[in-house]
Structures are given as structure tokens and as C-alpha cells.
N, C-alpha and C positions, 0 to 999 in steps of 0.2 A: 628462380625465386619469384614468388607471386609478386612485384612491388606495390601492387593497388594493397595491399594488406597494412605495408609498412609506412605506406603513403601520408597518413595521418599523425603516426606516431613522429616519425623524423620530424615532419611540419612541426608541433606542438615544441616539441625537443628543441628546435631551432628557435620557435617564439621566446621557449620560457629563455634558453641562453642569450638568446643574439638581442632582445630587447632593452634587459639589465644592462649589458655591454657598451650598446648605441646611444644608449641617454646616460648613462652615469655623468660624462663632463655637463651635463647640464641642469642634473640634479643639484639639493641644497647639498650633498655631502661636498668640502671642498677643505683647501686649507686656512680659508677665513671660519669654516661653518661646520663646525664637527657634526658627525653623524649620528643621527638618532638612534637611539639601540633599541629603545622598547619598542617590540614588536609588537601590531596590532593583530591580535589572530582573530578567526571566527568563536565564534559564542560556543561553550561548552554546554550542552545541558546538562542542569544540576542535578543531581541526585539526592529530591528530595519528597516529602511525604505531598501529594496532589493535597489534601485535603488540612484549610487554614492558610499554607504559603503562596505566595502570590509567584508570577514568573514574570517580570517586566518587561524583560526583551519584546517580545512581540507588540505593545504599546508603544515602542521607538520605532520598529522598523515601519517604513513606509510602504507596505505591501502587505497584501492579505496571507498572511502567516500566523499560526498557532499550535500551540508547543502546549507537549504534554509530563510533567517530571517522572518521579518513578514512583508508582502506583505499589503499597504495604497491606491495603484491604484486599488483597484478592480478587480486585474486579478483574475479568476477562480480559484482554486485550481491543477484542470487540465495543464492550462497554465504554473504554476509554477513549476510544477513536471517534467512539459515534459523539459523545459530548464534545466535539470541535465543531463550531458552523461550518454548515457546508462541507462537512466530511463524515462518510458512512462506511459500515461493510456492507459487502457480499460475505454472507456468511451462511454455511450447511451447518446447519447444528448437526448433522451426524460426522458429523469429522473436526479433527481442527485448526483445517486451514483457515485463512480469509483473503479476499481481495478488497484494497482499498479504493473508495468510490466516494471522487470527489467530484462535486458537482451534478452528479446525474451519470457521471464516465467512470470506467473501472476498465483494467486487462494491459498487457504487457504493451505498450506504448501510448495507451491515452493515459497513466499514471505510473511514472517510474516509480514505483515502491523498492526500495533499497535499506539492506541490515548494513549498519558499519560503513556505507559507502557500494554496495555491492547489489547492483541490478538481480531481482528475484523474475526470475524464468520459467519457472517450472507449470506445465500446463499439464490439468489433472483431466483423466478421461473416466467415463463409469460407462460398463457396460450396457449395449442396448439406448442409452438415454440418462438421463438425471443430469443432477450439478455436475460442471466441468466449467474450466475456466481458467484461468492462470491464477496459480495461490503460491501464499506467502504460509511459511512454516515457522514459527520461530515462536519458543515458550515464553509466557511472559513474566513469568518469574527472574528470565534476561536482562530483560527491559528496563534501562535505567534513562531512557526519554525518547519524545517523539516529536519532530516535528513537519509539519504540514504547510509544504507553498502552493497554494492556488492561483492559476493562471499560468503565462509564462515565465518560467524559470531562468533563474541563471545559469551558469558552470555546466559542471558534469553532470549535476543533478537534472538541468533542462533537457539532457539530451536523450531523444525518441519519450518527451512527456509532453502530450497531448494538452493535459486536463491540470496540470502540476506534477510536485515532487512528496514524494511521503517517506522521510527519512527514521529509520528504526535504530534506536542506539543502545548495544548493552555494557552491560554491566564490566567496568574495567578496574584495575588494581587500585587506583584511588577509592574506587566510591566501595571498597572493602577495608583498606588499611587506611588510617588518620594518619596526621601529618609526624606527627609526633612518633612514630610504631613503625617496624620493620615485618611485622606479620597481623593475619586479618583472617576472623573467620567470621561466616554470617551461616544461620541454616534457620530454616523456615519451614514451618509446617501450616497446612490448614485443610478442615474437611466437614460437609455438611451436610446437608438434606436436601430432599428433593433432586437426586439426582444430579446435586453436587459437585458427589464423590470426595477425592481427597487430590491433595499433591504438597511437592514438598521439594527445597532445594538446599544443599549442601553447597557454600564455597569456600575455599580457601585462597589466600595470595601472599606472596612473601616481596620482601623489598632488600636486595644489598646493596651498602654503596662500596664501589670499587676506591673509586679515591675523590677528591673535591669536585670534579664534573660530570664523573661519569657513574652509571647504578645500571641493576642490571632486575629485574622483575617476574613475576609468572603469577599466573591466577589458573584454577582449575575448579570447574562446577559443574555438576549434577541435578539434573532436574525430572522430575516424573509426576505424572498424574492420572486419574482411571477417573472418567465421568461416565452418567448411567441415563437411561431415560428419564424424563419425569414428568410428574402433572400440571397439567393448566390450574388457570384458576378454577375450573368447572370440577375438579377433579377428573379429567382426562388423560390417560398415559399417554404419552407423545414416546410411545417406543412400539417394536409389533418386529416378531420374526417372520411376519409372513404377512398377504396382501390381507390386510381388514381394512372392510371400505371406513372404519370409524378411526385410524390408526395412521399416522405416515410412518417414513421408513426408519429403522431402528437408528438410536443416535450414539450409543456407544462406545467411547473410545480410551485405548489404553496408549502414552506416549511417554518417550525416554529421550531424555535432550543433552547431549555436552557441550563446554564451552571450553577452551583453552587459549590462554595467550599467554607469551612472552615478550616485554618489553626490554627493551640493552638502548639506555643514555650513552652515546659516545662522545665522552667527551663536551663540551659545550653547543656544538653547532650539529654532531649527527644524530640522529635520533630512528633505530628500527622496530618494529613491531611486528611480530609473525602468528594468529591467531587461524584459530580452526574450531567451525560448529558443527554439532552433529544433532541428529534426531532421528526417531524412528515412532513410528505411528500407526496402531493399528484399529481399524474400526468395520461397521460394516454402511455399506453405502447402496442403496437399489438390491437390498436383500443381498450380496458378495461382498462379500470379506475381502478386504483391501489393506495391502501396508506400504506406505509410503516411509521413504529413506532418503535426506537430504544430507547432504556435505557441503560445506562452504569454507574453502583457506583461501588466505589474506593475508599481504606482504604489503606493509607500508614502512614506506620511508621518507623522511623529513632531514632538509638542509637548512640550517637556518645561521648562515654568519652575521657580521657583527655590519650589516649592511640593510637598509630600507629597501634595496633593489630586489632582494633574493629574498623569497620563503617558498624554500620548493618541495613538494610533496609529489611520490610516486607512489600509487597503488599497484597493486599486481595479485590479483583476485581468479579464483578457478570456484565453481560449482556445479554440484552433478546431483539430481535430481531423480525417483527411481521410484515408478510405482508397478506393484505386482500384487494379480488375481490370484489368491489362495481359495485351497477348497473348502467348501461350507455346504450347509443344508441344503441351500435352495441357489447353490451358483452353478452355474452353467459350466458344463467340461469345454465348453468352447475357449473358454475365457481361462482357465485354471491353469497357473506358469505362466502364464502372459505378462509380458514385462514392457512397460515403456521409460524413458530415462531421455533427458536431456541436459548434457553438459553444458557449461559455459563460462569463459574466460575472458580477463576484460582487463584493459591497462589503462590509467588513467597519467597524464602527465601535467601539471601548475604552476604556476608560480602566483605570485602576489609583490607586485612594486609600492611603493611608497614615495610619493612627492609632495613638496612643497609647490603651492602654486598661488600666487598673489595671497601668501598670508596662509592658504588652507590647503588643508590637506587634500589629494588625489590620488585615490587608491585603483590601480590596474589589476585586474585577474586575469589570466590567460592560460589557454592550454588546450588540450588534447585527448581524446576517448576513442579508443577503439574497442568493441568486446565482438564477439565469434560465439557463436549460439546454436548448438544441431539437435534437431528433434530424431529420436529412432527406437525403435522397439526388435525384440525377440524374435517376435510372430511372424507365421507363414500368409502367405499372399491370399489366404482365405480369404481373412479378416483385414480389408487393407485399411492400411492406417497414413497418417501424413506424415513424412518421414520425410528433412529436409532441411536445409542451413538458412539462419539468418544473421547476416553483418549491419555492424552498427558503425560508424566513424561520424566524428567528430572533434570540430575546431570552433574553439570561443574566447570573446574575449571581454572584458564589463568592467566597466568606468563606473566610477563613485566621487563627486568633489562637492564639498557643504562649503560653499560660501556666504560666511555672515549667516541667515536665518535659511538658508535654500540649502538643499540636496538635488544635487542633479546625475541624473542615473541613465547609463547608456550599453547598448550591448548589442554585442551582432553575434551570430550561431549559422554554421554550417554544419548540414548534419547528409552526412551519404550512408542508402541503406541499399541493399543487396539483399535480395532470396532467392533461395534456388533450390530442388527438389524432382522427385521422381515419382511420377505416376507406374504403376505397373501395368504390364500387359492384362487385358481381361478376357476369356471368351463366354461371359456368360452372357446369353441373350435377353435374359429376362429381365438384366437392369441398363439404367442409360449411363454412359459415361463421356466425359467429354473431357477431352477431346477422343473421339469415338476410338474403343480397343485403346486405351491405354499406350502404355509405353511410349513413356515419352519425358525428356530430360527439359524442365522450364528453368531460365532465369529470368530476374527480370533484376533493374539500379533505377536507383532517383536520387534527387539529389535538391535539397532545401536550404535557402537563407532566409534567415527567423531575427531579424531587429528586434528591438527593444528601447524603448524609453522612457524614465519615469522623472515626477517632479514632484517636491515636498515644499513647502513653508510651515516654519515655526510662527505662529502667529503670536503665543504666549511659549512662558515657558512651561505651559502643563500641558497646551494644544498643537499639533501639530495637522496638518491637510493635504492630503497626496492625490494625484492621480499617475497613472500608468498604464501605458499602451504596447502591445508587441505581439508577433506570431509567433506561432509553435509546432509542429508537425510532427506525425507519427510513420511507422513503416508499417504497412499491410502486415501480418505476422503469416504465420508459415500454414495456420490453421485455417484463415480465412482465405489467403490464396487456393486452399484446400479443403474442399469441405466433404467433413471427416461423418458418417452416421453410425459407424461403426458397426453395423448390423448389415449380418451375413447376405450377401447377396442385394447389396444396396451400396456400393462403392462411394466414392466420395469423386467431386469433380475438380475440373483447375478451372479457373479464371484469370487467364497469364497477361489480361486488361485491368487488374484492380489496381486503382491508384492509392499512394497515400495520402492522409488526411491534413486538414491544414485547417489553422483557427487563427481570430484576430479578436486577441485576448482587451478589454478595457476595465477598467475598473478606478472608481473613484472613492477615495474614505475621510478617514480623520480619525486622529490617536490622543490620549487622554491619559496624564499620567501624572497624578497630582497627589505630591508630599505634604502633610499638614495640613490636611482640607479643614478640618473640626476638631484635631489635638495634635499634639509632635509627633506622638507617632505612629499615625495611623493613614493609610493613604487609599486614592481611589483612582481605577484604571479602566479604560472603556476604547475600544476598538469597532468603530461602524463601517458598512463599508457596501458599495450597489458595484454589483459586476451585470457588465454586456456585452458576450462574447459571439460569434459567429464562425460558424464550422462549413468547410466546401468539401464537398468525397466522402462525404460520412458514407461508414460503408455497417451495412447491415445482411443481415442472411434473410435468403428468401428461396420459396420451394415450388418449383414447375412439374406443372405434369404432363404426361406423355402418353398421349392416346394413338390409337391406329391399327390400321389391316397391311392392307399392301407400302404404305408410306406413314412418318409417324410426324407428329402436327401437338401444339403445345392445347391444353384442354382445359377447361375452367374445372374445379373442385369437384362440382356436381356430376359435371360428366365422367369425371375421371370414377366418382364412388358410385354412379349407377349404370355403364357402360360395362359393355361386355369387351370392348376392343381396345383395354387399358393397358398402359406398357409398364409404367415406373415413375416413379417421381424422381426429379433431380433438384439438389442442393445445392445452391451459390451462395457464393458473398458478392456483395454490387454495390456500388457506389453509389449514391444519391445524384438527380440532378441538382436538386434544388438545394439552397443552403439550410442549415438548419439553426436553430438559436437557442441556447443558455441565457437566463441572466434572474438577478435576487438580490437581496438582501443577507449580508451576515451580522452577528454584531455578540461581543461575547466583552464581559469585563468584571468586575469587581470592586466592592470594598470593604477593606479590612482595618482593622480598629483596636487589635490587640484582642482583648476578650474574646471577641468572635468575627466571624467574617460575612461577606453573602458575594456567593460566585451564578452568573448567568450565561448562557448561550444560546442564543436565538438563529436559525435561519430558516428562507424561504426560499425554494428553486422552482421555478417553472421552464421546461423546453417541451421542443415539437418533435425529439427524437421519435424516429420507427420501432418498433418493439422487434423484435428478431423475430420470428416465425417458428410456431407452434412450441412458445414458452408455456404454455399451460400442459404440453405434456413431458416438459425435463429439457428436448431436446435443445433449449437454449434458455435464459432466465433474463427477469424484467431488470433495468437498471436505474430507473426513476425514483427519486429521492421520493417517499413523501412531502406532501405539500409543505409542510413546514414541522421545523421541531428543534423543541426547545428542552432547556434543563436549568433545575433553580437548586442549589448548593448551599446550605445556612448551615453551619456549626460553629461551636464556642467550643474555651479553650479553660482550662478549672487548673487548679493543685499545681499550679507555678507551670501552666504548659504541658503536662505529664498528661494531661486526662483531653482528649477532644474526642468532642460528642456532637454529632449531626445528623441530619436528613438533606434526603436529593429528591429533588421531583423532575421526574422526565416522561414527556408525553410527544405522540407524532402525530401528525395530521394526516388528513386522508391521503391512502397506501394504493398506487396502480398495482392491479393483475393483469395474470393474462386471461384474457376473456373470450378465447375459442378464435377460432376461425371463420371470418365473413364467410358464406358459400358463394356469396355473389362477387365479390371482388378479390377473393382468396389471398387476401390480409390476414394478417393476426392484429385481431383486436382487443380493446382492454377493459376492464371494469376497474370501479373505485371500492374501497374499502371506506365504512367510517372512521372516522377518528378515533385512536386510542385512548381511553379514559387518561387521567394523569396517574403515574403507578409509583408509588412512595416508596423507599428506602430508607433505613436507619443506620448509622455505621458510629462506633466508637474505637478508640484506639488505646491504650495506658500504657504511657511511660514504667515499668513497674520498679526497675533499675536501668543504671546506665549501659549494660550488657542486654537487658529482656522488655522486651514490648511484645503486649497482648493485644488482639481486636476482635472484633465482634460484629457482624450485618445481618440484617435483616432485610431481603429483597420482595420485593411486592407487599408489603406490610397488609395490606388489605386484602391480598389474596386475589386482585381483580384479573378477570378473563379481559387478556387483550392479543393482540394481532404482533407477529414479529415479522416486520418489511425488511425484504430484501434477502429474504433465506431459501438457495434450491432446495434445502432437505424437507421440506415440506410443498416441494412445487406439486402439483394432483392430488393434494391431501389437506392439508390446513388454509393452503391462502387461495383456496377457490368456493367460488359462493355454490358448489351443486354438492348433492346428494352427498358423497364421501368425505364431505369435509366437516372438521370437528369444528369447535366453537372460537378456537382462540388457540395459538399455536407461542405465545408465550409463555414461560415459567410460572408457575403459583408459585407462594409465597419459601421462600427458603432461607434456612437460619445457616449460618456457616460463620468458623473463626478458627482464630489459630496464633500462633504467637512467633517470635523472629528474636533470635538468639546471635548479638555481637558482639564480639570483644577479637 
């Protein structure tokens, strides 16, 4: 038996039991001092309409967090994530994955993005070059909240997250059945212009109860949608089946999503849930027809007796991940069957104590994360591809105690990563590999302790002032140990020297949450806040060339493209020596008044991050936020609440490209984009009955030609300033609506 596997889990297992155990006689439960029963849990997100309702939580907590409810206009998932400060996507319009990118960082450990709890893994490759990256699948017609921590994280969530945590939460049997009803159904429709398209979701859920503590639950949904290309504001198609230098790559895509869960109350203190998601997706990507196929099941279980010592939660999570080359017009038989898949499995174990300490509360979380993650594909040794394991473990544990006006916040994380992989043997001379001829079996372990500390005062009771400080660290992934170009007779190399990444997260704010400002009841909420963060090992990709006759010698660009005595270029990933630095500005709030509201979201990121090498031609992409961007939210509310009608203005400031290749220093270098005009939106909603609500958007109201930062699918086509590039690689204006059927 492997025991370094189980090494974590027993540890965790032994905290969450043997902790509650050892301090009980010293806790308040006693028999002068009965025990507290109401449990303090984490914060549910509500499920409710973004537009009008306010979400308070994030104005109490003392850390840069912001929470998204569940979005009924149809915006994108995209859409909703970028209106959080300092949080973006990566995003291909021609497919419909995305990566979360916060701060300037995005990819499977500078940002654990996790559905339900459950680490998203899956790393998407496209033939030849284009977008690839580590993507998240998941419809968002699911989606019933979202929330985003920046910086260093707590729990399960901090662990292998670099840059923060981005928590995806769908739709479960409550937020379908009222309290009142033992069944629930919701189905939704909507579809529009410009490339639109349509989609539509079907859910059901039912409720029994067995006897006074115990019920038993299920929910089952369907979701699909078919989007098309469309035009800029110049009237330019942003679709093309083939290379037009006026044209990027086709954005088309058809997807089909299931959701299921069952929930069983045992009784008062057990509590199980066993859910399973599905989706399938098919589009074309760099001219090949691609369809991705993800699965995700999920076992959770909750202990919860009539004790402040115990609330103990296990996860027990599997997903498997599956993209395959089908044939098309203009796809390569090389690539046709070709299947790559990465499975992964993951246990989390918790608890949560509760104390009394001099008068106030002191809340303990503790526990344990292990997940098992393996990259591997179909394909013969032609095409080599990186194929290979990565282990994650982890132990943590994070103090909470407010005494009087102060919050005092503390935590320590240990996280062990492990990768390990196989090079093939190679005899082709014409390219370099390294470690020369292939074959060859790498591991490599690290091992990171990541503190934490933060501190709050109530100065009033509507203001609050925080600062907090802590490290964070990520694992090399399987891809960067390996660098992959996928293109025949161009291997990929190891680097069995890359270390992983480490930051020393700061961050200072102040929170605003104030009932009654200018009538009973109407209140106003504001969130500011400056981060300054510093990164050691950042590891970026970069490409050497290889010239020579009788002996071969590393060659600058120039010789390498006008030399007769050229070998190969070779692909690394390398660590930086130098450190590098994040920091900005967030700041996002509201106030609302009853009749109407006004919502804001301002931020500013600057870093010195290196841009990967040769992102202007696909084979990697930029990750730099624009300079700053904001978004203004005003609508009122008519006909007893039944009727809300608004506009959003959202505009980005200037957008980093990739801007070619120095020949002299054989850099990737970058150009700036102007600024996006401000691009207006209209959206209403009608209550029509208690069962039927209608709505209605208007996107780009003006039809303006603007630039969409941070998109591969138009990397050599829309967001470069030469010859082949169109005007503006955003949506013109599009009408779309549709309506949502409950009872």
C-alpha cells in the first residue's frame, strides 16, 4: 500500500476527531453551562435575481471576496464574472469553456476554480496551436451563485490556489421547491440575435418526508443551447470556415448539460447528498471540429450533533474530462480519433469547533485534501503529447475570534504536490528533445507551509477596516513540467528543475454597510480595498533555438530564421529569477432605496508578469487584465416590484497584446490596445404571474465597435493591430429574451 497517498487523509481524520475529543472538558459545554445547539454554518448563496437585490455578506467579511446570486437575464457566465473587481475570464468565443482570472493569474493552481466544491482540471489542447489552457465546463443556466476570494485562501478552497478561490454553485432542491411544497418545477427558455442563438432549461425536484427528522430529496435537469457567429459593431462576421485574413476562427457551438442529485436527511444529525453532472459540447476550434465531454460525481456527507465541537463534512468527488478530434472539412487526418481525457478524484475531510473564549466566540476549521489527477490520451507516439500524474495533499487549519469590536484571523496550510510522467523514446533527428532521445520516467515532490493572518475593527457599526497578510503556493502542472507543441515532429521537452510558485499575498480594505442612510428602508454598501502581492518561481514558457553542423549551440531568432545550419526550436517552461509583482485597486458597492437601486464595480491591476512566448500566434495567450474596468448597474422597480427595468454600462481600459517577437532579444513582446468606448445595455424583467416571469436585453444598445480582452479565439485575427485583423472583435448590438416558468 502506497501510504504517502493516505498520509493526509488519516492526518486530517485524526485532527477533525482527536481535536473535538481533547478540548471538550474545556469547552463552555458543561454541567453548569448547557450547550449551544444553533449551529453556526457557512453562508449559503441565495438564489436570487442579481439585478435590484443587494448581497450583504461580502460587505461583513473582512477580505476581498465578492459573490455573484443567480443571474434570470441570460447573461453569459462570462459576463457575470467579469462585473466582480479584479476578476476576469479567459475566454474563446468559439467554444464554451472559460478560465477564471483573477488578478492578472488564471490556470489549474494559480486559481482553484471548483463547481459544488470540486477542483475543475481538465486541460483543453487544439491542434497545431490556438487556445488551450485549463477550462471550466459548466452551463449557466446551473448556476445559482458565485463566489470569488482573492488572495490567500482558507480551507479546501486555498489549497494549490495561487491567485485565490472561485467557487461555482448550482442549482439545488431548495432553490426549485418553496418551503411550503413537496415538488418543483422551473423551465426556461431564451433566444436572440446576432448570433445569440437560443437555450433552454428543464428542472424538476421532489421532496418526501419520511417521519419528523428525516426526508429524503432528488432534482433532475436539462439544459442545452446552440450559439452562432456574429457581427461587430462595424458589421463584421466574426465566424469563417476557412482562413480569411478578414475573419477569426469559427465560433459555433452546440452543448447539452445534466444535473442530478439526491439528497436523504438522516435523521437529525446525518445528512447525505450524492450528485452527478454531465455535459457535452461540440464546436469547431482552429478550423477542427472538437467535442468535449465532462462528468463530475460527488458524495457529500454532513455530521452534525447536538455539540459546538463537531460539524463534520466529507466530500468524496471523481471527474473525468474527454476531448476528441472529429472529422471536418478542413481537419487534419492526423488529429481525427484523437482523444485526450483526464480523470480526477479528490477527498476532502472538516470539521468546524465552536468556543467560548473570554465572552466571544472562537471558531476552529480544520482538515484535510487529497485529490489524484492523471493526464493521458489515445494517440500513438507520433504526436507526443504530455501524459502524466499530478498529486495534491493537503492539511489546514484557521481560527476566527471577534472580541468586542476586533476580528482576529489566523491559519496555517501545508500543501504536498507530487508529479510525475513519461517522456517517450524519440529517434527523430530533426527535432531537439530534452532530455536527449527521450525515455525517460521524471518525478519530482515539494512541499509548502502557507500562514495566514488577518485583522478587522469595527470602528462604527456601518464601517468596518481590515488588513491581512499570508502565503499561497501552487504546483508546477503536468503541462509546464512538459512542454507540449503538439505538432508533428516538434516533441515537447521536461524540465524536471521547475519549481513551484509562491506569493506573499497583502492586502488592506474597509467595509460599509449601512441600514437607514436617508429612509427605513433603504441601505448603502461599499467595499474598497488595495492589494500587494509578490510572486517568487513564476514560471512562464519560453523558446530556444538550436543551430549547428558538427556540434549544436543555442542561436538567437535571427540566425536561427536566416541560417542554413538550423536544428529545431525547443519549448520550456522556467522559472523567473527575479520576483514579480501584482497590486491595485478594487472596490464595488451599492445603494438601494426601494424604487430603484445603483450597483458599481471599479478595478485597477498593474504587474510585471512575462507574457509566454509567441502568444500572438495561439501557441500560448496573454493573461493581463486590462488596465482598469468598471461597470455601472441603475434600475428601478414599478407595478408593486413585478416590473424592473435597467441599464449597465461597462467599459475596459487599455487591453495588452501580443506584439510579435523582439528578434533581438527573442522575447515576446506586447502592444496596448485603446480603450473600449463605454458599451450600454438595457434589460427588463415582468413579474407576469406568480408561476411566469418574462425579460428582455438589449446588448450593445449603440451598436459600438469595441475590442474583447482576454479572448484565444480571436488570438492572429481580432486582437492584433496588422493586416488581418478586423475592427473590434466584440458583439454588435443583440436583442435577446425569453421567459421562466415556476410553480
Amino acid at each position: 500500500m502506497n501510504t504517502r497517498l493516505y498520509t493526509p487523509v488519516a492526518l486530517s481524520a485524526a485532527l477533525c476527531l482527536a481535536i473535538p475529543a481533547a478540548l471538550a472538558e474545556s469547552s463552555v459545554t458543561g454541567p453548569d453551562k448547557p450547550a449551544k445547539t444553533t449551529q453556526k454554518e457557512p453562508v449559503k448563496l441565495p438564489a436570487v435575481v442579481v439585478k435590484g437585490r443587494h448581497i450583504g455578506k461580502p460587505f461583513e467579511t473582512p477580505a476581498a471576496v465578492s459573490r455573484h446570486g443567480q443571474d434570470e437575464l441570460g447573461q453569459d457566465i462570462n459576463t457575470l464574472i467579469r462585473t466582480l473587481p479584479g476578476t476576469f475570464t479567459q475566454h474563446d468565443i468559439g467554444q464554451g469553456g472559460f478560465a477564471v482570472n483573477i488578478r492578472g493569474l488564471e490556470g489549474l493552481g494559480r486559481v482553484n476554480t471548483t463547481v459544488d466544491g470540486v477542483s475543475q482540471t481538465f486541460y483543453q489542447t487544439n491542434p497545431a496551436h490556438g487556445w488551450n489552457g485549463n477550462t471550466t465546463y459548466v452551463d449557466e443556466n446551473f448556476i445559482a451563485g458565485i463566489e470569488v476570494i482573492r488572495g490567500a485562501a482558507a480551507g479546501a478552497g486555498g489549497t494549490n490556489a495561487l491567485a485565490g478561490h472561485a467557487e461555482l454553485r448550482t442549482i439545488d432542491i431548495d432553490d426549485l421547491i418553496d418551503k411550503d411544497r413537496n415538488f418543483g418545477m422551473q423551465a426556461t427558455y431564451r433566444q436572440g440575435s446576432n448570433g445569440y442563438g437560443k437555450n433552454g432549461m428543464l428542472g424538476v425536484a421532489a421532496r418526501y418526508s419520511l417521519n419528523e427528522d428525516s426526508s429524503i430529496g432528488f432534482l433532475s435537469a436539462v439544459s442545452g443551447k446552440r450559439k452562432l457567429g456574429y457581427k461587430n459593431g462595424a458589421g463584421e462576421t466574426i465566424a469563417s470556415d476557412g482562413f480569411d485574413e478578414n475573419l477569426p476562427m469559427e465560433s459555433g457551438l452546440r452543448a447539452r448539460s445534466t444535473l442530478n442529485k439526491l439528497q436523504w436527511q438522516i435523521g437529525k444529525n446525518h445528512a447525505l447528498t450524492l450528485s452527478h453532472m454531465g455535459s457535452r459540447s461540440r464546436f469547431t476550434n482552429n478550423h477542427s471540429p472538437l467535442q468535449v465531454r465532462t462528468r463530475t460525481g460527488l458524495l457529500k456527507y454532513r455530521y452534525t450533533p447536538l455539540s459546538d465541537l463537531v460539524d463534520l463534512r466529507a466530500d468524496l468527488s471523481y471527474t473525468d474530462a474527454r476531448q476528441t478530434f472529429l472529422r471536418g472539412t478542413n481537419s487534419s487526418e492526423d488529429y481525427v480519433g484523437r482523444t485526450t481525457a483526464n480523470p480526477s478524484w479528490a477527498f476532502t475531510l472538516q470539521n468546524r469547533s465552536l468556543f467560548d473564549l473570554q465572552g466571544s466566540d472562537l471558531i476552529l476549521d480544520y482538515g484535510g485534501k487529497t485529490m489524484r489527477t492523471r493526464y493521458r490520451s489515445n494517440y500513438s507516439n507520433k504526436l507526443l503529447l504530455a501524459e502524466g500524474r499530478q498529486n495534491t495533499d493537503s492539511l489546514f487549519a484557521d481560527a476566527r475570534w471577534q472580541p468586542g469590536k476586533w476580528t482576529v484571523s489566523a491559519g496555517i496550510g501545508y500543501q504536498r504536490y507530487g508529479i510525475q510522467g513519461y517522456l517517450p523514446p524519440t529517434d527523430d533527428n530533426g527535432a531537439i528533445v530534452l532530455p536527449k532521445g527521450g525515455d525517460i520516467h521524471f518525478k519530482r515532490t515539494e512541499g509548502r507551509l502557507n500562514p495566514r493572518f488577518g485583522l478587522a475593527y469595527q470602528a462604527l457599526d456601518w464601517l468596518q477596516i481590515y488588513t491581512n497578510i499570508g502565503r499561497s503556493s501552487r504546483s508546477p502542472n503536468v503541462q509546464e513540467f512538459m512542454y507540449t507543441n503538439n505538432v508533428q515532429g516538434n516533441p515537447y521537452s521536461v524540465n524536471p528543475y521547475l519549481k513551484g510558485e509562491t506569493a506573499l499575498n497583502r492586502d488592506i480594505g474597509l467595509n460599509i454597510l449601512k441600514y437607514g442612510l436617508l429612509k427605513p428602508d433603504d441601505s448603502l454598501r461599499l467595499k474598497a480595498g488595495y492589494f500587494d502581492n509578490r510572486i517568487k518561481n513564476f514560471i512562464t514558457q519560453t523558446q530556444l533555438y538550436i543551430c549547428g553542423e558538427d556540434s549544436l549551440s543555442r542561436c538567437s531568432l535571427d540566425d536561427y530564421a536566416g541560417g542554413s545550419n538550423r536544428i529545431a526550436p525547443v519549448g520550456l517552461f522556467l522559472n523567473l529569477r527575479d520576483t514579480v509583482r501584482q497590486r491595485g485597486w478594487e472596490v464595488e458597492g451599492g445603494y438601494d432605496f426601494g424604487r430603484g437601486y445603483i450597483n458599481l464595480s471599479w478595478s485597477k491591476t498593474t504587474n510585471n508578469f512575462p507574457s509566454d512566448y509567441l502568444a500572438d500566434m495561439g501557441f500560448s495567450h496573454i493573461r493581463t487584465l486590462p488596465e482598469n474596468v468598471w461597470s455601472l448597474d441603475i434600475g428601478s422597480r414599478w407595478l408593486d416590484n413585478r416590473l424592473i427595468v435597467g441599464a449597465r454600462l461597462n467599459r475596459t481600459g487599455k487591453d495588452t497584446i501580443a506584439g510579435g517577437v523582439d528578434s533581438e532579444s527573442g522575447l515576446q513582446s506586447t502592444a496596448k490596445l485603446s480603450a473600449n468606448p463605454a458599451i450600454i445595455d438595457l434589460y427588463a424583467s415582468y413579474q407576469a404571474a406568480k408561476q411566469l416571469k418574462l425579460f428582455l436585453n438589449i446588448d450593445n444598445l449603440t451598436n459600438r465597435v469595441y475590442n474583447y480582452p482576454l479572448s484565444g479565439g480571436t488570438l492572429g485575427t481580432g486582437n492584433l493591430g496588422y493586416s488581418n485583423a478586423n475592427r473590434g472583435t466584440g458583439r454588435g448590438r443583440t436583442i435577446y429574451g425569453g421567459l421562466s416558468v415556476k410553480f
